[in-house]
C-alpha positions as CSV (number, residue, x, y, z in Angstrom):
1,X,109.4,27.8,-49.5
2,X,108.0,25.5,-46.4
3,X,104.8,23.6,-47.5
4,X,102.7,23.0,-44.4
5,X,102.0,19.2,-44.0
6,X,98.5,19.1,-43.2
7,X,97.5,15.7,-41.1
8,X,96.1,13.5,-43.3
9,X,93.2,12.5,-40.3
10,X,91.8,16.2,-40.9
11,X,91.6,15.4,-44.9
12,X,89.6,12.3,-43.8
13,X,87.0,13.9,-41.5
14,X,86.8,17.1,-44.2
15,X,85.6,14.8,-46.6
16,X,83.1,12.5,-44.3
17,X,81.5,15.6,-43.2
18,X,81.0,16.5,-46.8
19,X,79.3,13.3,-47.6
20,X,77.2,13.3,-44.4
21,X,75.9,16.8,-45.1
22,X,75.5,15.7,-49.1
23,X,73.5,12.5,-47.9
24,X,71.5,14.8,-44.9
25,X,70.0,16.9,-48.3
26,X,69.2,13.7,-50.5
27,X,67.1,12.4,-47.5
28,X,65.5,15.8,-46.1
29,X,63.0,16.2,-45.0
30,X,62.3,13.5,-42.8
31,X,59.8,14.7,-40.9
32,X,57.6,17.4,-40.1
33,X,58.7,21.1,-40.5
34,X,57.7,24.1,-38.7
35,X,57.4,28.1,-39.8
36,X,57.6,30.4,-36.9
37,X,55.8,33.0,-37.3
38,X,54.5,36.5,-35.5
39,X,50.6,36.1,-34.2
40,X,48.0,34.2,-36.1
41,X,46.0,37.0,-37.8
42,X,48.5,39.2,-39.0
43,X,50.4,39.1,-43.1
44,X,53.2,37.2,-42.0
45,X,50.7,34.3,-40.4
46,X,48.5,34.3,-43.4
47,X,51.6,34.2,-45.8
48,X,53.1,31.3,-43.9
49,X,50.4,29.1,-43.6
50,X,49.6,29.5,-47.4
51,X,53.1,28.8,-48.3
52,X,53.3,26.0,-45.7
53,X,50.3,24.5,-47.1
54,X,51.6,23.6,-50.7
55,X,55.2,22.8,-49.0
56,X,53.8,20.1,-47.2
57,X,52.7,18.8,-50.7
58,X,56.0,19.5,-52.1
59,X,58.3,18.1,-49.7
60,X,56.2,15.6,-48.7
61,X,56.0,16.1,-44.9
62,X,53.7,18.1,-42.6
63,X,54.4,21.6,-42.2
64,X,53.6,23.8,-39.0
65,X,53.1,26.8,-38.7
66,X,53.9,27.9,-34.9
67,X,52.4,31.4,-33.8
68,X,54.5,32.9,-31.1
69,X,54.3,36.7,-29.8
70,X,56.7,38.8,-32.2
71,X,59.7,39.5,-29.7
72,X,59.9,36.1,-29.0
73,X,59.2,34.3,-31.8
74,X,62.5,36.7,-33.2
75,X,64.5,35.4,-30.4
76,X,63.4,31.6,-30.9
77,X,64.3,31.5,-34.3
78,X,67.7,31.8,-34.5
79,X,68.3,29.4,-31.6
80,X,66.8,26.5,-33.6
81,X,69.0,24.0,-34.5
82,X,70.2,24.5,-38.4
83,X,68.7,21.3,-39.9
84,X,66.2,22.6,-42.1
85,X,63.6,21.6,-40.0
86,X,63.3,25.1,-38.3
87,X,62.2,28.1,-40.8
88,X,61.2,31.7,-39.9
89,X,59.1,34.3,-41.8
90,X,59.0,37.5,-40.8
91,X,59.2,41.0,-42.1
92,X,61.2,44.2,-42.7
93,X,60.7,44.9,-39.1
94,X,63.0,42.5,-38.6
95,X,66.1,44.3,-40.0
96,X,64.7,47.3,-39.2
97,X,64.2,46.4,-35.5
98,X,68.1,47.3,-34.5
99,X,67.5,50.4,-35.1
100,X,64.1,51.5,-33.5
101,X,65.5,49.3,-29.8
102,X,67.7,46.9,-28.3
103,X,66.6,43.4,-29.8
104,X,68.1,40.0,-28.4
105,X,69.0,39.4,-32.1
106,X,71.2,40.2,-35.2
107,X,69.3,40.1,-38.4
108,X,72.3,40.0,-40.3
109,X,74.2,37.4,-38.4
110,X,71.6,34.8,-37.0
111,X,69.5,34.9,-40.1
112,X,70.2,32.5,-43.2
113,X,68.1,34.6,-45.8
114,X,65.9,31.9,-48.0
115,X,63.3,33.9,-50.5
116,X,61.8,36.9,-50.4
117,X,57.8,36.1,-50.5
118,X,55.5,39.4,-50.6
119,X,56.0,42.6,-50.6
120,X,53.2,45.5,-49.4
121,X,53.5,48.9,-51.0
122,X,51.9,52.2,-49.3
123,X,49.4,53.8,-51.3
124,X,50.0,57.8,-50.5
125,X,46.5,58.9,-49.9
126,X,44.9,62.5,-49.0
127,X,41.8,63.9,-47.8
128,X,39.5,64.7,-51.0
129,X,39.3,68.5,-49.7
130,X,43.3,68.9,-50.0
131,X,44.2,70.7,-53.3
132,X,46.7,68.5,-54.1
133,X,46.3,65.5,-57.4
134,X,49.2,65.1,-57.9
135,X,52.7,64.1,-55.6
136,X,54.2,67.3,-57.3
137,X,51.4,69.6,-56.0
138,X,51.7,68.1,-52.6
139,X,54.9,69.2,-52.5
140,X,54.3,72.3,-53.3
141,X,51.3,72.7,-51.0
142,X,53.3,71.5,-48.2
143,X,56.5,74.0,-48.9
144,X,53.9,76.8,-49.2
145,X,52.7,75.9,-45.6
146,X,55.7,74.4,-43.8
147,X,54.1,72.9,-40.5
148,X,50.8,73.5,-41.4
149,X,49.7,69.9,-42.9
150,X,49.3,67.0,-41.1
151,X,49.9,63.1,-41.2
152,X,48.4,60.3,-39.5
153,X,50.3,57.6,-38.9
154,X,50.2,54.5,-36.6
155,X,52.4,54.0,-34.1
156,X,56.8,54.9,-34.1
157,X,58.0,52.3,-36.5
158,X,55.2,51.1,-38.8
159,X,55.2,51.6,-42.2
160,X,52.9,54.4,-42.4
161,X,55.4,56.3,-39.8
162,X,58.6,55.2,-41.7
163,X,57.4,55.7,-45.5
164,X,56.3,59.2,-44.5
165,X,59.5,60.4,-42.9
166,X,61.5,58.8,-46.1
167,X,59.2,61.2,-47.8
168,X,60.1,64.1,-45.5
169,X,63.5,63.3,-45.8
170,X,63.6,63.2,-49.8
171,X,61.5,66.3,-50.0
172,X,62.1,68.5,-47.4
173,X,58.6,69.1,-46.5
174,X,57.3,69.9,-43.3
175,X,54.6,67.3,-42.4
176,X,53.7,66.9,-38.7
177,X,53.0,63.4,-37.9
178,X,50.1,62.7,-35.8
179,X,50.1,59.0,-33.8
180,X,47.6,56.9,-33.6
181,X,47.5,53.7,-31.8
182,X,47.4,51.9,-35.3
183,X,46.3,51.8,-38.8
184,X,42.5,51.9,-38.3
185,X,42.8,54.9,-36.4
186,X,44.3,56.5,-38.3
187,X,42.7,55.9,-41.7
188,X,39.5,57.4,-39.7
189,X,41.7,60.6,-38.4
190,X,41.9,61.2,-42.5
191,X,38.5,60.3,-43.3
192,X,36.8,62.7,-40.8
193,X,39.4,65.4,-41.7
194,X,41.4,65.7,-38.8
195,X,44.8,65.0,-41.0
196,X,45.0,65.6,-44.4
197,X,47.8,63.2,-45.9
198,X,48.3,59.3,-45.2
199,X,51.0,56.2,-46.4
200,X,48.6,53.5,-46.0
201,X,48.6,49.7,-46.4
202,X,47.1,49.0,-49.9
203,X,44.4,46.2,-48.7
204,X,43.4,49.1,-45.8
205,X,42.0,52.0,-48.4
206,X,40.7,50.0,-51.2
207,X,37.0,50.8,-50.6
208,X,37.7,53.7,-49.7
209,X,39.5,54.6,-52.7
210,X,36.6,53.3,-55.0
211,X,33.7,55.2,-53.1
212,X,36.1,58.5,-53.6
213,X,36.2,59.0,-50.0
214,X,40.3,59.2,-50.5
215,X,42.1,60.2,-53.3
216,X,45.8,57.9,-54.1
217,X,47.9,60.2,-55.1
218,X,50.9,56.8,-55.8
219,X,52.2,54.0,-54.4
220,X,55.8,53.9,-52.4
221,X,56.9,50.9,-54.8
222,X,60.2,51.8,-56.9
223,X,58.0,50.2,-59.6
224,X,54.0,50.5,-60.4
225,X,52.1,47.7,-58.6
226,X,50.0,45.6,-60.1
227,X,47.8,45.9,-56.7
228,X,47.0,49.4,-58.1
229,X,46.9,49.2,-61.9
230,X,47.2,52.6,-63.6
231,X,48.7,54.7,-60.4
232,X,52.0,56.3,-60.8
233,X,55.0,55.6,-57.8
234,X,56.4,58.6,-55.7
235,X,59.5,58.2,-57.7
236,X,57.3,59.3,-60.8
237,X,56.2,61.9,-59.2
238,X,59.0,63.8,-58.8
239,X,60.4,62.3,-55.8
240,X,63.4,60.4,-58.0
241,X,64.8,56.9,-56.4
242,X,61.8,57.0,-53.8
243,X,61.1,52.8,-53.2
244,X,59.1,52.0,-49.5
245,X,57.8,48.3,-49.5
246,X,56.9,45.7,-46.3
247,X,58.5,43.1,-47.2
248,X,58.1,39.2,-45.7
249,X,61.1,36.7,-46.4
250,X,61.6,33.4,-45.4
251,X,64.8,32.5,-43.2
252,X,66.5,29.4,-41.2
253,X,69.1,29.7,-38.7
254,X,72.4,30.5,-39.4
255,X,74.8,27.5,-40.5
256,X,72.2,25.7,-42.2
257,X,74.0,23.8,-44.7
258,X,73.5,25.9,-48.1
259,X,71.9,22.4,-49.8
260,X,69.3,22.5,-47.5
261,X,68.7,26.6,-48.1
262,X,68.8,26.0,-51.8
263,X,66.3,23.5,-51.4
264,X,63.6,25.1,-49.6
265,X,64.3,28.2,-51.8
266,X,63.5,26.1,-55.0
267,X,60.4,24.7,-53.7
268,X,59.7,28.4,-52.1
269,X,59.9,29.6,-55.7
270,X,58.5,27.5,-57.5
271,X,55.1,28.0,-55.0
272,X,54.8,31.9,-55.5
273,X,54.5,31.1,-59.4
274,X,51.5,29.3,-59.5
275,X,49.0,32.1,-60.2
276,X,46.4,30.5,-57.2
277,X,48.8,31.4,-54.9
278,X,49.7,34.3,-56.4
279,X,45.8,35.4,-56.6
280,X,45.1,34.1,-53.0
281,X,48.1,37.1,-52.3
282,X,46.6,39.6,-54.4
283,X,43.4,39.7,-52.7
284,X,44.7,40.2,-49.8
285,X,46.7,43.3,-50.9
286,X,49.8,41.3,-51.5
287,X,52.6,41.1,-54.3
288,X,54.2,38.0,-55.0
289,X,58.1,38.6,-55.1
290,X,60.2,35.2,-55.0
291,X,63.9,35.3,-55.0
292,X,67.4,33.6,-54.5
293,X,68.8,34.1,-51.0
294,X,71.1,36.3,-52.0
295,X,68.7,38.6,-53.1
296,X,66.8,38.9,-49.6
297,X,70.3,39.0,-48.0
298,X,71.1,42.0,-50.5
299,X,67.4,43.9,-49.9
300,X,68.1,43.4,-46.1
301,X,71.3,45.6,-45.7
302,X,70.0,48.0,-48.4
303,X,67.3,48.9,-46.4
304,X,69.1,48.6,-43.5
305,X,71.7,51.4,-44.9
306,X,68.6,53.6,-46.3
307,X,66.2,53.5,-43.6
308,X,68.7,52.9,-40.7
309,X,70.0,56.7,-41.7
310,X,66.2,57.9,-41.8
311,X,65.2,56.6,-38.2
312,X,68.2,57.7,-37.1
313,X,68.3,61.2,-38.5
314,X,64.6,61.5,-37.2
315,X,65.3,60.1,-33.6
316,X,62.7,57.5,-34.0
317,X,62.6,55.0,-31.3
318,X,60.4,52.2,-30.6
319,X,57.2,53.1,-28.2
């Protein structure tokens, strides 16, 4: 058998490049780093400028958080150079983009997955008058009356759209979704009445919820939150399997050296266990969810499988 003979200057530069990215990570960082991040305002700003915030302390450098309209802080991003000095947090609409409209990215490909942050559930919520307590009896309410119930959702795409067609499409039911030009809107559609069954964003209902102007019927998590202590999941309802969360991870560009992911990851981490942080998330209708990057990177094309199939089997597109 021939044995290749492999030039000895390739062996050489192999090995310098190893001890230049080895001596890059003992050094980093250097100087200031930035989070990219969707419009101040929203979960994602709020989450990156609290985690930025104790990074700064940990790493020892500034950290800036950069605001940019979502579409093109999403094409930005990934066109950083991959130093470390560049991250991006953002959520599932991210990897669920692809399959709503054309996007100038790939989630999969130009994203280096660092740590999951927060996850949101949807608290599935109904008019006080419906006579339905339970998930089970809404099912059976809404097979009784196929087309007849109604529910509010914001506009094609958001979680209160996509959480109740993975409901439809688990069930069977017949729910007729009602737009509204966001969540507001459409909270006050199912207060007054005019629809009777909503997936809303936990931090949206809670006074609503505690002045028995709603009644939660469960939360979309796989698991029971600690956001809504004593409320059962769909899953437990009946509904076996069913898991709809927002989720927010942290990323760099791809072909950042892995040293410099695993860094930031630790640090990431070891943030989202310190129970101010944790609170700080919590009132704001927040869950805490760290993890390695391989966990994000596994969560992004499980969702992508799950609800790429629902959008597409419900021809929802982008508005």
């Amino acid at each position: 058998m021939l044995i290749p003979r492999i030039d000895s200057r390739w062996l050489a530069f192999g090995a310098l490049a190893l001890c230049t990215t080895g001596a890059a990570a003992q050094k980093y960082p250097e100087r200031p780093i930035r989070i990219i991040t969707q419009e101040a305002g929203g979960s994602g700003d709020f989450a990156g400028r609290l985690i930025g915030q104790s990074l700064a302390g940990a790493l020892g450098q500034p950290v800036i958080v950069e605001n940019r309209a979502t579409r093109l802080a999403r094409e930005l991003a990934p066109k950083a150079p991959p130093d470390g000095y560049s991250l991006y947090l953002d959520g599932s609409a991210l990897w669920l983009g692809p399959f709503l409209e054309k996007v100038p990215y790939d989630p999969v490909r130009d994203f280096a997955p660092i740590s999951l942050v927060v996850q949101a559930p949807n608290v599935l919520v109904v008019h006080p008058s419906l006579a339905a307590k339970s998930v089970a009896e809404l099912i059976a309410l809404a097979k009784a009356k196929p087309g007849v119930l109604n529910y509010a959702s914001a506009v094609s795409g958001s979680a209160s759209h996509l959480s109740a067609e993975l409901f439809k499409s688990m069930t069977g039911v017949n729910l007729v979704r009602v737009p509204y030009q966001g969540n507001a809107p459409a909270l006050s559609s199912l207060m007054g009445g005019e629809t009777q069954v909503l997936f809303a964003s936990a931090g949206a209902v809670t006074p609503q919820l505690k002045s028995d102007r709603l009644r939660a019927l469960a939360v979309t998590s796989l698991k029971p939150s600690v956001l809504f202590p004593g409320l059962p999941t769909v899953a437990d309802g009946g509904v076996a399997g069913f898991d709809y969360v927002s989720s927010f991870g942290v990323f760099a560009p791809s072909k950042t050296p892995a040293t410099l992911i695993n860094r930031v990851n630790q640090e990431i981490v070891k943030i989202l266990g310190r129970t101010e942080v944790k609170e700080r998330f919590f009132n704001s209708g927040l869950e805490v969810v760290g993890s390695s990057p391989q966990a994000l990177a596994t969560k992004i094309k499980s969702e992508m499988a799950s609800m790429g199939k629902v959008i597409k089997d419900a021809g929802i597109r982008a508005e």
